[in-house]
C-alpha positions in Angstrom: 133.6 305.3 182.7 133.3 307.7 185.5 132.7 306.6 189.0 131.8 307.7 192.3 133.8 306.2 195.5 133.2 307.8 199.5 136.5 307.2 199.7 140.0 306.3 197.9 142.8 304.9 199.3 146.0 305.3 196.6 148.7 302.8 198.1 148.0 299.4 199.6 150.5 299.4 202.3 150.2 299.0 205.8 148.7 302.5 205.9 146.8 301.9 203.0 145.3 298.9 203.3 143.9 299.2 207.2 142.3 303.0 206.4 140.6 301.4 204.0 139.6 298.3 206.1 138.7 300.1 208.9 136.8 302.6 207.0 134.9 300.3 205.3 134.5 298.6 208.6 132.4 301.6 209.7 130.0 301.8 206.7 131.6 303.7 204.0 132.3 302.9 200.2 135.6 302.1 199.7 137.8 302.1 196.6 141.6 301.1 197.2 144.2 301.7 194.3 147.5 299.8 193.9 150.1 298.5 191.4 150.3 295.3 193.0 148.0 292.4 192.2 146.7 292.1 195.8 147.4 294.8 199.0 150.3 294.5 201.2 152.6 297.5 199.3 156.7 297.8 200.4 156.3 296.1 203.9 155.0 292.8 202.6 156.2 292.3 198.9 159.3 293.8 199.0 160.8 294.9 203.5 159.3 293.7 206.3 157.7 290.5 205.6 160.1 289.1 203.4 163.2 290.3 205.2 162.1 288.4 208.7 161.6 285.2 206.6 165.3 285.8 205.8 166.6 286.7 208.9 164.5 283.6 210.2 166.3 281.9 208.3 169.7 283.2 209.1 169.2 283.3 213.1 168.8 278.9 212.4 172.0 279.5 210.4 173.5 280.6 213.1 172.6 278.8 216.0 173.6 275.4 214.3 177.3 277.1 214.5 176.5 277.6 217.7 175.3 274.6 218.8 178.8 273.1 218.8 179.5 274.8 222.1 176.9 273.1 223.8 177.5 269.4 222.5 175.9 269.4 219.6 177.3 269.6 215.8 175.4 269.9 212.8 178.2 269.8 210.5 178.2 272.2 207.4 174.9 273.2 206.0 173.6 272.9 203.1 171.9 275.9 201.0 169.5 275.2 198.0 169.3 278.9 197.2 166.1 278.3 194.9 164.1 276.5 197.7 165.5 279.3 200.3 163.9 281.7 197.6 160.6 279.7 197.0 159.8 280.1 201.3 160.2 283.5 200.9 158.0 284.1 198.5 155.3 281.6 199.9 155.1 283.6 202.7 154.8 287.0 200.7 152.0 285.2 198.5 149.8 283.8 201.8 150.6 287.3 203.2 149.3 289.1 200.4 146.7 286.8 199.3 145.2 286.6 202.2 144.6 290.9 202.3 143.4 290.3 198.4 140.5 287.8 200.2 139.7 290.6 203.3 139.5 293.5 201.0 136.9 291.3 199.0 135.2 290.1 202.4 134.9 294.2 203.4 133.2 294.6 200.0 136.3 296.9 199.3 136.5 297.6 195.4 140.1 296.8 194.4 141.6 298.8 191.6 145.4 297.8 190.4 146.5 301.1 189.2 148.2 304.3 189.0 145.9 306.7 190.4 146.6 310.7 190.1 144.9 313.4 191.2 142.7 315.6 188.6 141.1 318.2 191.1 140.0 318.1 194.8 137.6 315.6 194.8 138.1 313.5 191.5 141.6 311.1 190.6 142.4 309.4 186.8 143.4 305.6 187.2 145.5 304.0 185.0 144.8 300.9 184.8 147.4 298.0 185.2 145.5 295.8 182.5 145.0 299.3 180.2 143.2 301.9 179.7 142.3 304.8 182.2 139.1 304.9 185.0 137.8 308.3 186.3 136.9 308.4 190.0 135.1 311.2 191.7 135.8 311.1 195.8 134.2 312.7 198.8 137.7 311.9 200.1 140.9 310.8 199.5 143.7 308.8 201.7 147.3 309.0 200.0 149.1 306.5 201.1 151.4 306.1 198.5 154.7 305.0 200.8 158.6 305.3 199.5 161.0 304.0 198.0 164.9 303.5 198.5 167.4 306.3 197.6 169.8 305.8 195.2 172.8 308.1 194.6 174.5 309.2 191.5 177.5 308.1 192.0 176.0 304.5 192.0 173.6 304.8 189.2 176.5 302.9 186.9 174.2 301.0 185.4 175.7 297.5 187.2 173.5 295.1 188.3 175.9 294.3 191.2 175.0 297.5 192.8 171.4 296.8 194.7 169.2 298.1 196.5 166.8 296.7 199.5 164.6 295.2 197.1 167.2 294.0 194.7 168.7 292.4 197.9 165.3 290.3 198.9 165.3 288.6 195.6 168.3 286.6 196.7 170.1 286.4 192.9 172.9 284.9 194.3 175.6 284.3 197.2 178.1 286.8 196.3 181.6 286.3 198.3 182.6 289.6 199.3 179.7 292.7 199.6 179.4 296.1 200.7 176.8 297.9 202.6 176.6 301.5 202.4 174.8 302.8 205.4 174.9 301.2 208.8 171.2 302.1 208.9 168.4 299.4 210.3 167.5 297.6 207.0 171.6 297.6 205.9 172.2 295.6 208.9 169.5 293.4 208.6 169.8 292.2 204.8 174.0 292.1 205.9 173.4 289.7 208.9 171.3 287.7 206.3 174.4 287.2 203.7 176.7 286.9 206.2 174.5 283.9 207.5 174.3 282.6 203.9 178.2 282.6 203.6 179.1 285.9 201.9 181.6 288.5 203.4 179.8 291.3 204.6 181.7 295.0 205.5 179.5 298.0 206.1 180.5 301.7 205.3 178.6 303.9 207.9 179.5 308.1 207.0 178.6 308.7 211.0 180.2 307.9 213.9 178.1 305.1 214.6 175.6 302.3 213.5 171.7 303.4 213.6 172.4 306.7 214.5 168.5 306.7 216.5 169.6 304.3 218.8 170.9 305.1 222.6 174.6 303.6 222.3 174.6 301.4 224.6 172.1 299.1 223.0 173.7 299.6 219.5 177.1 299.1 220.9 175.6 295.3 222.1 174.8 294.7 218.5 178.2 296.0 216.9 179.9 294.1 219.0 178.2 290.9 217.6 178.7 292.2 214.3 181.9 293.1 214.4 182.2 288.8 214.8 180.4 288.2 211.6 181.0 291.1 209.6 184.8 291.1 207.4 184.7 294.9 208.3 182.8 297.5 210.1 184.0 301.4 208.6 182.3 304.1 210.8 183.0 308.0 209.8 184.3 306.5 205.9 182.4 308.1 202.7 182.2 306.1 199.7 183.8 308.7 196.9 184.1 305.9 193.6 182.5 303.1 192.4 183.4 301.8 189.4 183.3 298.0 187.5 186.0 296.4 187.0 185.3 292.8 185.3 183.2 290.8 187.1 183.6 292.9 190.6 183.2 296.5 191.9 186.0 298.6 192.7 184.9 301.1 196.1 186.8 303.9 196.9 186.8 305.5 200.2 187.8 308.1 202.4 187.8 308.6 206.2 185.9 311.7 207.0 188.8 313.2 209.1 190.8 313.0 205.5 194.1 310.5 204.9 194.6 307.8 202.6 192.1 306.6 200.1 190.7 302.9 200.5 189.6 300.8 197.5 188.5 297.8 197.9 186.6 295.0 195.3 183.0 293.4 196.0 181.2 291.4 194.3 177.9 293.1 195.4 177.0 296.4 196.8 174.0 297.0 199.1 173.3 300.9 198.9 170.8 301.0 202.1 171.3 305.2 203.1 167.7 305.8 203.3 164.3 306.2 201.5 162.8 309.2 199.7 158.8 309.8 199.6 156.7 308.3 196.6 155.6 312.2 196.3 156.2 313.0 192.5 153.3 312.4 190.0 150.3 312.0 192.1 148.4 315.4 190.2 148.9 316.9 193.5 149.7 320.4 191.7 146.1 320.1 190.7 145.1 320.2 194.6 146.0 322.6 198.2 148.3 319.5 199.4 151.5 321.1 200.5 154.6 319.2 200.1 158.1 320.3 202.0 161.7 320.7 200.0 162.0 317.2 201.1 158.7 315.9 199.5 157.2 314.8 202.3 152.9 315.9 202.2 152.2 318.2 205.3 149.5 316.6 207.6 147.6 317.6 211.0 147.0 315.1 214.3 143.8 313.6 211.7 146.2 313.3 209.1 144.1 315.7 206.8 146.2 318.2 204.1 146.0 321.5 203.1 142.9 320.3 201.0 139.6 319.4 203.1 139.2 316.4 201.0 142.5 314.5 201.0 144.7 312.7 204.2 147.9 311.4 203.8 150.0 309.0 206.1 152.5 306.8 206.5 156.4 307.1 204.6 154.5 309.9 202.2 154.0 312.4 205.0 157.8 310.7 207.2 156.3 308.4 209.1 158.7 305.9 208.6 157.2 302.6 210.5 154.7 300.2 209.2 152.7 300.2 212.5 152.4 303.8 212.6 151.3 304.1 209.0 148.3 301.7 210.1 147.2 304.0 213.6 147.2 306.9 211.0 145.3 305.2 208.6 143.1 304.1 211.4 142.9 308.1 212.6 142.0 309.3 209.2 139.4 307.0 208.4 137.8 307.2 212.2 137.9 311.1 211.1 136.5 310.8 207.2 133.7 308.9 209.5 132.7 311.8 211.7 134.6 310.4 214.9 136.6 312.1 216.5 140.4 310.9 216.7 144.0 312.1 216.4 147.3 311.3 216.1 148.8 311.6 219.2 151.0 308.7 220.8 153.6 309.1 223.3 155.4 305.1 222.8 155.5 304.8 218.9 158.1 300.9 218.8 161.2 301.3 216.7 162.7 297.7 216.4 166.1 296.5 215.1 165.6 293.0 213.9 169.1 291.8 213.5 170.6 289.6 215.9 170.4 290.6 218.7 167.5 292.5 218.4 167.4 296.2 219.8 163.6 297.9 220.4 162.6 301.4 222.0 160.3 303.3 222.8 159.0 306.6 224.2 161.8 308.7 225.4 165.2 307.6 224.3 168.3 308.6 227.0 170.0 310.4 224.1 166.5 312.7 223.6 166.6 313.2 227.2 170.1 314.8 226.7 169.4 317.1 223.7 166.2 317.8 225.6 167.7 319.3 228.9 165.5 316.7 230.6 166.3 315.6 233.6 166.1 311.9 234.0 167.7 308.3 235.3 168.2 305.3 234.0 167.3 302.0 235.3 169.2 298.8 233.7 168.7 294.7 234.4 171.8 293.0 232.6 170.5 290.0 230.6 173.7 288.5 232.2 171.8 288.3 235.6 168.9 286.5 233.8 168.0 282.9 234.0 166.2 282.1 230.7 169.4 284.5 229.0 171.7 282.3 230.3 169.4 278.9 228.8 169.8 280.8 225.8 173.6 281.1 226.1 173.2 284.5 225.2 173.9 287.0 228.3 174.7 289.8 226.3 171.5 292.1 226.3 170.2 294.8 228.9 166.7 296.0 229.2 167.4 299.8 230.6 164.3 301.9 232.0 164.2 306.1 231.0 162.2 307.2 234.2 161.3 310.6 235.8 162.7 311.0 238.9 160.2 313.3 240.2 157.0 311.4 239.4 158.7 307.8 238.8 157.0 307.8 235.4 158.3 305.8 233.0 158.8 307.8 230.2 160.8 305.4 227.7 161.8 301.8 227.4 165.1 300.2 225.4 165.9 296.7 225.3 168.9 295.1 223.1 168.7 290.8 223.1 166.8 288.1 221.3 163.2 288.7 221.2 163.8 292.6 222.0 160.9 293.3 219.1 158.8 290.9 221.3 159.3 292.5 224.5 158.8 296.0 223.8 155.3 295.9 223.8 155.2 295.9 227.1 157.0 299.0 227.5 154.7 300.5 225.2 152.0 300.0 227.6 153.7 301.3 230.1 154.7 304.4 228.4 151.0 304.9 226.9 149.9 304.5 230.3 152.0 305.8 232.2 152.8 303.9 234.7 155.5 304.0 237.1 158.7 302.3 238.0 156.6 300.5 241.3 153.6 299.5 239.0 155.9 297.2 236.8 158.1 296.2 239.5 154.9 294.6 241.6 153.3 293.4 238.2 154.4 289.5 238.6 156.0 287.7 235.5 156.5 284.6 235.0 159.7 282.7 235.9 162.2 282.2 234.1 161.3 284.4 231.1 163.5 287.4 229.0 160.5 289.4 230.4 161.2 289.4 233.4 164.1 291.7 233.0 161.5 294.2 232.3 160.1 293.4 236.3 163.6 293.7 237.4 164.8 296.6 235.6 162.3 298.5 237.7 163.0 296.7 240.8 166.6 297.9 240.1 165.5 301.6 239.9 165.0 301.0 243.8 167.8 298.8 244.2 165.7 296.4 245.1 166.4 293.8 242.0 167.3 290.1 244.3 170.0 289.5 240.8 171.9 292.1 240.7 173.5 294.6 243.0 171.8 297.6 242.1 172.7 300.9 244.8 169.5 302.2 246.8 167.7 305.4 246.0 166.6 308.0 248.5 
């Protein structure tokens, strides 16, 4: 059967499935191809949806150990591992149904597939339920994501090596693991098994943990972790790993050279990155360029090398589930005949451990390599009100300003809620506003946002909590 589509979308993501909302929001004919049964992709099957029910999960954990300091003891909790696993996927099935019911509402035909390119404006489909579907295009939108990197020295064939995804499906409680790579989603998934009873370490081959982060938010973080965590191993490489009954035996090696380490886990977490979902799309059979890394190249619209076809999201780097949906949003807007690019100056990273840490716009370490010229304002959360309801004085919300034109130019914060609050920052950033616009916009009392308020009020040294010196 051959068919004719405006447009297809191959990938269901967060990129995925808004291009091919939006699109056929503004009048198009939509077809959107996907292995899964309904959209959603990486992000909400198998990352970001059902690693915040976990950490959800792990941040009540927690604070019932916590509780004990302010009078109140819950006593040892009890885990029922299969109910624990049933939330998480309810909330990856209401997620995912609920796209599956929109797509249908936007008259989007839903294909579950493998889709691969067989010219410029024409893709083969192979169909989950068998068979194969041609589909002729006026354009295409691949948004095909990533997927995690695994390493040959860990491809043993164990089942006690995972990765991200392996992780998420919660097998078991294992008593001792390893994560390799003090990346975001490593710390994440180990602050969830250390909530859950197991002892985490982390292997990290830099210097420190997430290497994009300024260091002193990260350093607020570590320090928490280094509470919960058996063992935190910065500049260590991970040379052997090797079963050994039921358990893993690691070898390691500081990167300055000495003494190996080997230790045994029950479970390894190998979380050192993710590599493009690039390889068998028929892209041979089109212009689309792809880079020695395998990433697609793409302009501000998002369009390739080939008129017809856009790529976004992980496929092209852009490694964010928010930024894979403004691109998708760009490159329909432009398959429409409006015009729109690409071009944000406050794209939100977020750390969703405990505590949080969130950025944006210029980071102080960026300003460095840069050669730009900047200062920093900071509001210690110990000065805060509603931090110290919270018991938990031990964020900052720090300001990256021009000291020319007083524009803000980049936001961090590191505390609960940090993924919350940076939104605000993004504003100002995308606006950009200066350090006297947020400092006379009133918030409310007493509220972790207000440490955005006085974070510009301290730029002046005008903050009433804190002693902040004046500027001329």
């Amino acid at each position: 059967m051959v068919d004719k589509t405006q447009l297809v979308v191959i990938g269901g993501g967060p990129g995925g499935y808004v291009a091919a909302f939006r699109a056929a929001d503004l009048g198009l004919d939509v077809t959107l191809v996907d292995l899964d049964e309904n959209p959603g992709g990486v992000c909400l099957y198998r990352g970001c949806i059902p690693s915040k029910a976990l950490l959800h999960v792990a941040k009540l954990l927690n604070e019932t150990k916590e509780a004990a300091a302010w009078g109140v003891d819950f006593g040892e909790p009890e885990i029922d591992l299969d109910k624990l696993r049933a939330f998480k996927n309810s909330v990856v099935a209401k997620m995912t149904g609920g796209l599956g019911q929109l797509s249908k509402a936007r008259k989007v035909t839903y294909i579950r597939g493998r889709a691969r390119f067989t010219g410029p404006a024409a893709v083969s489909i192979e169909l989950h339920e068998g068979g194969t579907q041609e589909l002729a295009f006026d354009h295409a939108i691949v948004a095909t994501g990533s997927r995690p990197i695994m390493l040959p020295a860990f491809d043993i064939g164990s089942d006690r090596i995972m990765d991200s995804t392996g992780a998420l499906e919660l097998a078991d409680i294992p008593q001792r693991m390893l994560v390799v790579g003090g990346g975001i989603i490593g710390l994440e998934l180990g602050q969830v098994y250390a909530a859950l009873g197991t002892q985490v370490s982390v292997v990290e081959m830099t210097d420190g943990l997430i290497p994009p982060g300024d260091r002193d938010l990260v350093r607020i973080l570590q320090k928490r972790l280094q509470s919960q965590f058996e063992q935190i191993r910065l500049e260590t490489k991970v040379v052997g790993v090797a079963e050994e009954g039921d358990r893993l035996k690691v070898t390691m090696v500081p990167a300055s050279g000495g003494d190996e380490i080997v230790e045994h886990y029950d479970r390894v977490l190998l979380s050192i990155g993710r590599r493009p979902n690039s390889e068998d799309l028929g892209l041979e059979n089109t212009k689309v360029q792809i880079d020695e890394r395998g990433f697609l190249q793409a302009d501000v619209q998002r369009r390739t090398a080939e008129p017809t076809i856009f790529a976004i999201g992980d496929v092209i780097g852009s490694a964010l589930a928010h930024t894979a949906s403004h691109e998708g949003i760009v490159a329909s807007e432009v398959i429409s005949g409006k015009r729109a690019a690409f071009e944000p100056n406050a794209i939100p990273s977020v750390v969703y451990t405990d505590p949080e840490l969130a950025w944006c716009g210029l980071t102080e370490a960026e300003a460095k390599e840069q050669g730009l010229k900047v200062q920093i304002a900071k509001f210690p959360w110990g000065a805060s009100g509603r931090a110290t309801t919270l018991d938990r004085n031990d964020g900052v919300t720090k300001l990256v300003v021009d000291p020319e034109t007083e524009r803000i130019l980049g936001v961090g914060i590191a505390g609960p809620g940090a993924g919350e609050l940076i939104a605000e920052g993004v504003l100002a950033v995308e606006m950009a506003a200066l350090v006297s616009d947020v400092a006379m916009s009133i918030h409310p009392h007493p509220t972790l946002s207000e440490t955005v308020m006085e974070a510009a009020e301290a730029y002046h040294g005008l903050s009433p909590h804190i002693n902040a010196p004046k500027r001329k």
